[in-house]
MIDOSE-1310 file (N, C-alpha, C; in nm, 2 decimals, decimal comma, always signed):
residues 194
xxxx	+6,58/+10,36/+9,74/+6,54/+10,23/+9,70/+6,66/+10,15/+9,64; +6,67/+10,04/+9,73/+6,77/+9,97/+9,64/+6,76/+9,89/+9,48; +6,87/+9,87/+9,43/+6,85/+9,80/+9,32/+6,84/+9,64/+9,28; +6,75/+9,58/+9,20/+6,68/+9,44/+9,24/+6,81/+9,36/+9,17
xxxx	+6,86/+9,27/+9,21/+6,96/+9,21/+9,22/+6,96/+9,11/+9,05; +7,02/+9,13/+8,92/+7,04/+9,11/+8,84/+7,00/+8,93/+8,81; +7,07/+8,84/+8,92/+7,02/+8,71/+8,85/+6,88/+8,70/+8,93; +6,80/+8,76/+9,04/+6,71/+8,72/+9,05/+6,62/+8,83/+8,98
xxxx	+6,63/+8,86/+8,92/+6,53/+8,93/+8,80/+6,53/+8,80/+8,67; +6,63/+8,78/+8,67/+6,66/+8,70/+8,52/+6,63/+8,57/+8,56; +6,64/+8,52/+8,71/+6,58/+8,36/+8,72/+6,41/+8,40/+8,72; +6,37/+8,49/+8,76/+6,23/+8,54/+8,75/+6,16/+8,53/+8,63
xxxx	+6,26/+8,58/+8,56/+6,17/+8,59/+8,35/+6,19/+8,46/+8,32; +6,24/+8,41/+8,35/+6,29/+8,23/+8,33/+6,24/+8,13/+8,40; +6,18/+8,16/+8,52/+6,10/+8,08/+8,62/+5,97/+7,98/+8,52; +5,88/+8,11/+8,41/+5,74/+8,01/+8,40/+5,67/+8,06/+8,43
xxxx	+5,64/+8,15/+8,59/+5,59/+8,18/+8,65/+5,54/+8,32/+8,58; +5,42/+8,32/+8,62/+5,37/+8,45/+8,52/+5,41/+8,60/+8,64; +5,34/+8,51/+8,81/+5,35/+8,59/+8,90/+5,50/+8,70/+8,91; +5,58/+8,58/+8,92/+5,70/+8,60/+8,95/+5,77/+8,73/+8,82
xxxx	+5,75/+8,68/+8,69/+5,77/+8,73/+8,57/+5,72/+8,87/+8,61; +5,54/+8,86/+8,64/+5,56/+9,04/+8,63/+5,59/+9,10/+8,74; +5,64/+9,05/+8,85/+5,68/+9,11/+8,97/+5,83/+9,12/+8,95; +5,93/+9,09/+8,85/+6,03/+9,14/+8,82/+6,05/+9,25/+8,68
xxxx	+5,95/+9,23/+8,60/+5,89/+9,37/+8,51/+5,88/+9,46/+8,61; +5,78/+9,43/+8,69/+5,77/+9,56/+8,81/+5,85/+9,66/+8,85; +5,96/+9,52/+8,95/+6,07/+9,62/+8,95/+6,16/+9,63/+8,84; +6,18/+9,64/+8,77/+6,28/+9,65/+8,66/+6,18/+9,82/+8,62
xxxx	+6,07/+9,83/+8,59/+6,04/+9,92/+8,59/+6,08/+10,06/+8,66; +6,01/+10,04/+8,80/+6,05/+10,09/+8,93/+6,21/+10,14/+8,91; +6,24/+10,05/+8,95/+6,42/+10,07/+8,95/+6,49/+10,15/+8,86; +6,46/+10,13/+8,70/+6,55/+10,16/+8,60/+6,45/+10,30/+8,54
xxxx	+6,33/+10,28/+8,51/+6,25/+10,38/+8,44/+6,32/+10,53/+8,48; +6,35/+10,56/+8,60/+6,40/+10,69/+8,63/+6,47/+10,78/+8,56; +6,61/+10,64/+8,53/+6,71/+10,67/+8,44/+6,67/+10,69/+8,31; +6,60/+10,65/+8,27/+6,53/+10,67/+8,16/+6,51/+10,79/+8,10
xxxx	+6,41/+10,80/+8,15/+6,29/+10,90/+8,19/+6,39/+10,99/+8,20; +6,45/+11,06/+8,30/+6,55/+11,16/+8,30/+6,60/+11,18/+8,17; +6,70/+11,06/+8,11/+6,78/+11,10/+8,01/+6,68/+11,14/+7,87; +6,57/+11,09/+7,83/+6,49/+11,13/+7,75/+6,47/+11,29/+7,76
xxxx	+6,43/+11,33/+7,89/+6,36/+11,44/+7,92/+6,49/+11,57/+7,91; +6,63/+11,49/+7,94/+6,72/+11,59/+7,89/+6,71/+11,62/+7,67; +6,73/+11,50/+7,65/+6,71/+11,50/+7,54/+6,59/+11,49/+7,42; +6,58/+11,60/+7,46/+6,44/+11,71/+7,37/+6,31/+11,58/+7,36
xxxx	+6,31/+11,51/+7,48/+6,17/+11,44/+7,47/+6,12/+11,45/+7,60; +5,93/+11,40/+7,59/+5,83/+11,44/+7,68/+5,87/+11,27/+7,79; +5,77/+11,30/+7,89/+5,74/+11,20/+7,97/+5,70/+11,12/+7,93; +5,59/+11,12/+7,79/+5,53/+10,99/+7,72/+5,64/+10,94/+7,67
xxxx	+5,71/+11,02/+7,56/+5,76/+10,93/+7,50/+5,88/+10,85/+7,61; +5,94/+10,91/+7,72/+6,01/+10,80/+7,81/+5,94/+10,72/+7,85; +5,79/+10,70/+7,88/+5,76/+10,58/+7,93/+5,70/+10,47/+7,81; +5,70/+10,50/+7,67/+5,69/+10,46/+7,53/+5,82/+10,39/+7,51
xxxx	+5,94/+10,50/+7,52/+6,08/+10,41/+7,48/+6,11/+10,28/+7,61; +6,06/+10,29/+7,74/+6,16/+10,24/+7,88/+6,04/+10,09/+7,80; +5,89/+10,16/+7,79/+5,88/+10,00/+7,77/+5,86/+9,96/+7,64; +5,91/+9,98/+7,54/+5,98/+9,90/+7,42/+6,12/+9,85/+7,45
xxxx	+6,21/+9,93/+7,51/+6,35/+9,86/+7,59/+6,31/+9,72/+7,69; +6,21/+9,77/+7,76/+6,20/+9,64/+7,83/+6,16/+9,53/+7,79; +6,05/+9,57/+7,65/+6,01/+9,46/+7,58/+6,14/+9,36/+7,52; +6,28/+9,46/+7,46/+6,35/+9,38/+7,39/+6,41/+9,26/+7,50
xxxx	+6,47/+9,37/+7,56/+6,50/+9,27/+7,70/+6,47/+9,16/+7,74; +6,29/+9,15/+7,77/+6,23/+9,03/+7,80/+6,27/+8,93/+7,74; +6,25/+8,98/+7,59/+6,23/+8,88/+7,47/+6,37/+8,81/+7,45; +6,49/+8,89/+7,46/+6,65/+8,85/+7,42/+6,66/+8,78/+7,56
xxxx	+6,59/+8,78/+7,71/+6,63/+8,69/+7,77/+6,59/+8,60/+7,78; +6,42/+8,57/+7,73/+6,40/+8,43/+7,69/+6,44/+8,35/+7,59; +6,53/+8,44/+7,48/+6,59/+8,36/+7,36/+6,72/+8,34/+7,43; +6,76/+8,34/+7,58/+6,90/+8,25/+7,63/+6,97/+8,38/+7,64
xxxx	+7,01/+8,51/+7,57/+7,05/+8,62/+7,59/+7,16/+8,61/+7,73; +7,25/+8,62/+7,72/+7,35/+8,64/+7,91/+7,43/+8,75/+7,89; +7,33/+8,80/+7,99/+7,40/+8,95/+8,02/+7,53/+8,99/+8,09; +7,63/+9,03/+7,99/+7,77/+9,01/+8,10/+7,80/+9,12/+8,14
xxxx	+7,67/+9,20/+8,15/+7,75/+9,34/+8,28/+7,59/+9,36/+8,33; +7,56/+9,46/+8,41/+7,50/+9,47/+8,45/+7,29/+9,51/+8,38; +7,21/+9,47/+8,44/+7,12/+9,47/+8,37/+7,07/+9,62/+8,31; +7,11/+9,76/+8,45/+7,13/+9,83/+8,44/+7,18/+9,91/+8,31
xxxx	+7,32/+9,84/+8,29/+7,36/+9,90/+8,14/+7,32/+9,89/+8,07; +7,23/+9,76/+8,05/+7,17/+9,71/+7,94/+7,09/+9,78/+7,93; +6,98/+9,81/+7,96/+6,84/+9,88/+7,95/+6,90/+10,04/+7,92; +6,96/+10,10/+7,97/+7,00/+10,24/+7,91/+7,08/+10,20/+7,79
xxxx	+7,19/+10,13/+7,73/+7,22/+10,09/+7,61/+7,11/+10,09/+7,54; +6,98/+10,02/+7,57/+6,88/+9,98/+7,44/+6,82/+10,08/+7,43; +6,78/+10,18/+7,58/+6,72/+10,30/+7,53/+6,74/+10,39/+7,47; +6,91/+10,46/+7,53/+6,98/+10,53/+7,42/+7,03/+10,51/+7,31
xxxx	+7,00/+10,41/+7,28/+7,01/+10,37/+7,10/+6,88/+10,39/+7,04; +6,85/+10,32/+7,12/+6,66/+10,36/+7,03/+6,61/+10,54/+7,05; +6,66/+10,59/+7,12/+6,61/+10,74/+7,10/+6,72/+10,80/+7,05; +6,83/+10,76/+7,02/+6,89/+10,85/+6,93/+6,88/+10,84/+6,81
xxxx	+6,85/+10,71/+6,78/+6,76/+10,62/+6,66/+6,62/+10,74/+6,62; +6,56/+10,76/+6,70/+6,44/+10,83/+6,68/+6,46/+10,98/+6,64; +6,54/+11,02/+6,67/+6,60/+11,20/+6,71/+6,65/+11,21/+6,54; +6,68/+11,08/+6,52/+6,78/+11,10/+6,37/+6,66/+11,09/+6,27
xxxx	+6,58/+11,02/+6,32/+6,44/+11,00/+6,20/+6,35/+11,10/+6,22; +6,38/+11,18/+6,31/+6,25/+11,30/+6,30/+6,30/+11,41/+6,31; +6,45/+11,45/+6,32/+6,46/+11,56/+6,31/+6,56/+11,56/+6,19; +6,57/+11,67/+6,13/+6,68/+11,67/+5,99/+6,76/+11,69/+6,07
xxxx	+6,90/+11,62/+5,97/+7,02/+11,59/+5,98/+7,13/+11,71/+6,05; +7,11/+11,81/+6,02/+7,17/+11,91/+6,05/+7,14/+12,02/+6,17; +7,01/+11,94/+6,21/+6,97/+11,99/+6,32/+7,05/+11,88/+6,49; +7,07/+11,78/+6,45/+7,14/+11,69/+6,51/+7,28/+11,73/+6,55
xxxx	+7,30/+11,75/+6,68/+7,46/+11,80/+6,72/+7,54/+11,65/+6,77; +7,68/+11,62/+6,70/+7,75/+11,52/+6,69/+7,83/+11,54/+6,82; +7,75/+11,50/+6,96/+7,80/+11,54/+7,09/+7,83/+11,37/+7,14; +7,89/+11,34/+7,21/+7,91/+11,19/+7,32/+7,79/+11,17/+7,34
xxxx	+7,67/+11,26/+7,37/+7,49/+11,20/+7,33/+7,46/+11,18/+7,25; +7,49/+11,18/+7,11/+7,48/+11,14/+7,00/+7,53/+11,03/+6,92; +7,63/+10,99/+7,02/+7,73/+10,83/+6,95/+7,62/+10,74/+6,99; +7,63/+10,64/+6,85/+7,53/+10,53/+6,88/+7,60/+10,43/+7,02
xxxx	+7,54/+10,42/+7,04/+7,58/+10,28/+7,20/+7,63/+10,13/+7,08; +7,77/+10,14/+7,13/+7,84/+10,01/+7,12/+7,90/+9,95/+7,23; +7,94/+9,82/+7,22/+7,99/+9,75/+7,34/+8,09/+9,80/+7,44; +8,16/+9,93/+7,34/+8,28/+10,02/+7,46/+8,13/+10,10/+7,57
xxxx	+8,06/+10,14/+7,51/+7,92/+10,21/+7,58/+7,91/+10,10/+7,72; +7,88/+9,97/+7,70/+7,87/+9,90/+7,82/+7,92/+9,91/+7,89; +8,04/+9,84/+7,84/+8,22/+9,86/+7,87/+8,20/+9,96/+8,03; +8,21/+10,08/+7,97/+8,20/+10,24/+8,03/+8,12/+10,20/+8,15
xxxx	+7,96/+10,21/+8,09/+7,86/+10,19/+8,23/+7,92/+10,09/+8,33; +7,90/+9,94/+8,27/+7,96/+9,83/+8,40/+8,12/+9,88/+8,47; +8,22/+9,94/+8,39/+8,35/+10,03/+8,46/+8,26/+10,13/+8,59; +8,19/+10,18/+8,57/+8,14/+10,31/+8,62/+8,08/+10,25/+8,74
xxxx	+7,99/+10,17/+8,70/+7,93/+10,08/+8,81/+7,97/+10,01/+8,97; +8,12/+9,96/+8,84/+8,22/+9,90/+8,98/+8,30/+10,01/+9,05; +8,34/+10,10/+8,98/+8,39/+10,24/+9,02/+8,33/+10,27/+9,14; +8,21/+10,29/+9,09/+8,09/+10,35/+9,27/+8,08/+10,23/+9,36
xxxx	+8,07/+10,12/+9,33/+8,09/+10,03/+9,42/+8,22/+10,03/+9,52; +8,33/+10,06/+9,44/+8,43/+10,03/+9,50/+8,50/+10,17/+9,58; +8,41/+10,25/+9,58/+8,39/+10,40/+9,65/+8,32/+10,37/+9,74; +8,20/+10,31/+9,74/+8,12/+10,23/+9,87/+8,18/+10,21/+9,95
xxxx	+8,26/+10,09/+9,92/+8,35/+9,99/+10,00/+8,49/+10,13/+10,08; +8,51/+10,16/+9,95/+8,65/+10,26/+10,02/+8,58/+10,34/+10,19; +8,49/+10,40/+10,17/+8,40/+10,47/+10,31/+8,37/+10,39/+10,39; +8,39/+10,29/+10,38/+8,36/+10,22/+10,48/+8,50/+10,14/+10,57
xxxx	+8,61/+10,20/+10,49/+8,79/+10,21/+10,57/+8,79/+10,35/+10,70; +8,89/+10,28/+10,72/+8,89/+10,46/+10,83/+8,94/+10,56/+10,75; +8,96/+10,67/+10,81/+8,95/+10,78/+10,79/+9,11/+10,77/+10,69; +9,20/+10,74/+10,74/+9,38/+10,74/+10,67/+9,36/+10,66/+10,53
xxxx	+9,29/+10,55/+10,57/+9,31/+10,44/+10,43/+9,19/+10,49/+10,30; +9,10/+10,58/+10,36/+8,98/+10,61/+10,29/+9,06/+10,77/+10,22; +9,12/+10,86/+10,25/+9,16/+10,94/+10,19/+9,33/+10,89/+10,13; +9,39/+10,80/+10,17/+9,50/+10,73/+10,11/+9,49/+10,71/+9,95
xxxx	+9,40/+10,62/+9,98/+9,33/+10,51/+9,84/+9,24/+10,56/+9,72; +9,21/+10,71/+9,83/+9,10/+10,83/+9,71/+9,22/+10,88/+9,66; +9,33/+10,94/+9,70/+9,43/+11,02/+9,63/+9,53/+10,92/+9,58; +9,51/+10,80/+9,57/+9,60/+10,70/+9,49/+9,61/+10,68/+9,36
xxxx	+9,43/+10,59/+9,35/+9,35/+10,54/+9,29/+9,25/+10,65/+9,22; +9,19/+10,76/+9,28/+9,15/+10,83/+9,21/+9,15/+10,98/+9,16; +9,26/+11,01/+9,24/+9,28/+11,13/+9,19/+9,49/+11,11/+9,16; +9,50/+11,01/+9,16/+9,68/+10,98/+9,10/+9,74/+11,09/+9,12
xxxx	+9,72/+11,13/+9,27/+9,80/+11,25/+9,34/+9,94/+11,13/+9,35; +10,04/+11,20/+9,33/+10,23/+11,20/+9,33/+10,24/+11,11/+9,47; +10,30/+11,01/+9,55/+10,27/+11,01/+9,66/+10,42/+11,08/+9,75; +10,54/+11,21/+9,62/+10,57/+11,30/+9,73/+10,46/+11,37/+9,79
xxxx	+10,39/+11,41/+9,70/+10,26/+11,48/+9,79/+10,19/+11,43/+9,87; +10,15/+11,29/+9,86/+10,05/+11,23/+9,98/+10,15/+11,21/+10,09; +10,27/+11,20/+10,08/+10,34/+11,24/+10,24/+10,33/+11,30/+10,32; +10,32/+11,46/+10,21/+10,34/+11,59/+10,31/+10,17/+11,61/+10,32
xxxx	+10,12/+11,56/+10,27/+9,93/+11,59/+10,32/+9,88/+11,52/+10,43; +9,93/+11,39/+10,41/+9,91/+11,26/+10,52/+9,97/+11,26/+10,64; +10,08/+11,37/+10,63/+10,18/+11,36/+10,73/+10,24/+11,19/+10,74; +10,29/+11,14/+10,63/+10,37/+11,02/+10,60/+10,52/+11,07/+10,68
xxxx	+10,62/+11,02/+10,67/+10,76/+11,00/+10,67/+10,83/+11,00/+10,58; +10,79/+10,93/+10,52/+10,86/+10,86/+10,39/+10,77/+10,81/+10,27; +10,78/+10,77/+10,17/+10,73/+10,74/+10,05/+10,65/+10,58/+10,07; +10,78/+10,51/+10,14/+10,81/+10,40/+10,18/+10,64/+10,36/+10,26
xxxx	+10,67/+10,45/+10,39/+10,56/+10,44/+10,45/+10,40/+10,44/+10,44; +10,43/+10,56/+10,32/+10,29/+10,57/+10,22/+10,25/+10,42/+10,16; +10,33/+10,41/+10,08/+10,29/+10,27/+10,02/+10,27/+10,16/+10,13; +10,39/+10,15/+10,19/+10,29/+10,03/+10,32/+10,22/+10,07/+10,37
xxxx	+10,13/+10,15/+10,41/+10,01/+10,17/+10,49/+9,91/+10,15/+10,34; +9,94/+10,17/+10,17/+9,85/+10,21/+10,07/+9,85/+10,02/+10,07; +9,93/+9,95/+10,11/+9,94/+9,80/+10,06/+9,84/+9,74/+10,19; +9,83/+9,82/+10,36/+9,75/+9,75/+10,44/+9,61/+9,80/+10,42
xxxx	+9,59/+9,92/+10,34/+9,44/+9,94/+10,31/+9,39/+9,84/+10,20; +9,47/+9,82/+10,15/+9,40/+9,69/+9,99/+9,38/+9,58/+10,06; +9,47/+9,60/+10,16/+9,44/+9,45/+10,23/+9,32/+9,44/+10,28; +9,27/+9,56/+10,36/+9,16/+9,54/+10,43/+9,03/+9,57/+10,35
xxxx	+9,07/+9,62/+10,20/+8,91/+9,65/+10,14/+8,94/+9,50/+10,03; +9,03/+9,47/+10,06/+9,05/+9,31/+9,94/+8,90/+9,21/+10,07; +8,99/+9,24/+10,21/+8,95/+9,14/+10,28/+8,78/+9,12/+10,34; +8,75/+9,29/+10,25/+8,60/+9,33/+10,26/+8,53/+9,29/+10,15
xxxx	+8,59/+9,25/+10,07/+8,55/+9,19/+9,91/+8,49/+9,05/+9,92; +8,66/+8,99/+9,97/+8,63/+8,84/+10,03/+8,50/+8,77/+10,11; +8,49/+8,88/+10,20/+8,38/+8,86/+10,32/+8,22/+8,84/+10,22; +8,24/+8,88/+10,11/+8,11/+8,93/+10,03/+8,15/+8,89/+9,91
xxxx	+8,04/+8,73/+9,91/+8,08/+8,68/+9,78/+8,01/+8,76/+9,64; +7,88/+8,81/+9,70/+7,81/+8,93/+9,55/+7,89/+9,04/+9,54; +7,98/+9,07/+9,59/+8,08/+9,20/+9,60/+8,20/+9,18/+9,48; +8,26/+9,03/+9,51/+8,37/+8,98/+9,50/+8,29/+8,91/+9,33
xxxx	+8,20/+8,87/+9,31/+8,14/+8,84/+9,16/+8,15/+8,97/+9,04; +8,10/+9,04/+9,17/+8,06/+9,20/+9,05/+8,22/+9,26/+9,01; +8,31/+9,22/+9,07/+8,41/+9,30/+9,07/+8,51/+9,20/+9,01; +8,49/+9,10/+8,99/+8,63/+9,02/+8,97/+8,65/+9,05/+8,83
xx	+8,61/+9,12/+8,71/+8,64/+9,18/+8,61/+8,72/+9,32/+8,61; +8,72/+9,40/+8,71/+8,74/+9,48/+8,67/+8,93/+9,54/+8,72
């Protein structure tokens, strides 16, 4: 199932339109509840209470996007930001203090938390994009960019020549996943931050 496209959810709550309104609750449900729902169910709660927290999150949501609210990363992060605040919020009010383990699931969600998700977001996007290079530029650009392999070593793996040659063949893959960006102006929006 793909994911429902951020401003037309948000021209939707904004329309007037009641139709439209709950057919973007819909999917916002659909789409995001999963994530939810999972992360809850890791974190010592039931199926009610994920579908209790996803829609109180969605409620704030609604509400902060009809008070003008602009979401500057994805809506996605947003809705796990409110959730996992508000259930860590809850974990701390019902369970004593010492029962609480001070793990990276336990840091309240601040704007580096978004930060992270929308980084992450464009990350897998731009993994998308990379597979869809050929085969040289697609393992080039993984061992450049994500695994910051030496490029003496991407010579002798690539069967390069030279160093030289690594990097100009690493400068005509940018070229061609720049020029796949270009071709795709919602590609080229989501990414011009990062």
């Amino acid at each position: 199932m793909s994911l429902p496209k951020d401003k037309t959810i948000i021209e939707a709550l904004l329309s007037g339109d009641m139709r439209r309104e709950d057919r973007a609750l819909k999917d916002l449900h659909l789409s995001y509840f999963p994530y939810i729902r999972s992360y809850v169910l890791k974190n010592n709660g039931s199926a009610e209470e994920a579908q209790d927290l996803f829609q109180d999150t969605l409620l704030v949501f609604y509400q902060q996007v009809k008070k003008g609210m602009v979401i500057e990363h994805s809506i996605k992060a947003y809705l796990y930001s409110v959730a996992r605040y508000r259930w860590l919020h809850k974990l701390r009010d019902t369970r004593p203090a010492d029962d609480i383990i001070d793990t990276p699931e336990a840091v309240a969600v601040t704007e580096d938390m978004i930060e992270v998700l929308a980084k992450e977001e464009k990350v897998g996007l731009l993994a998308q994009l990379v597979k869809q290079l050929g085969g040289t530029c697609q393992e080039l650009l993984r061992m450049v960019y994500f695994e910051k392999i030496p490029y003496r070593i991407i010579v002798e793996r690539l069967n390069f020549k030279t160093e030289g040659q690594a990097k100009t063949q690493k400068y005509r893959c940018l070229n061609q996943l720049r020029e796949m960006v270009r071709k795709n102006p919602g590609i080229s929006t989501i990414l011009r931050d990062y």
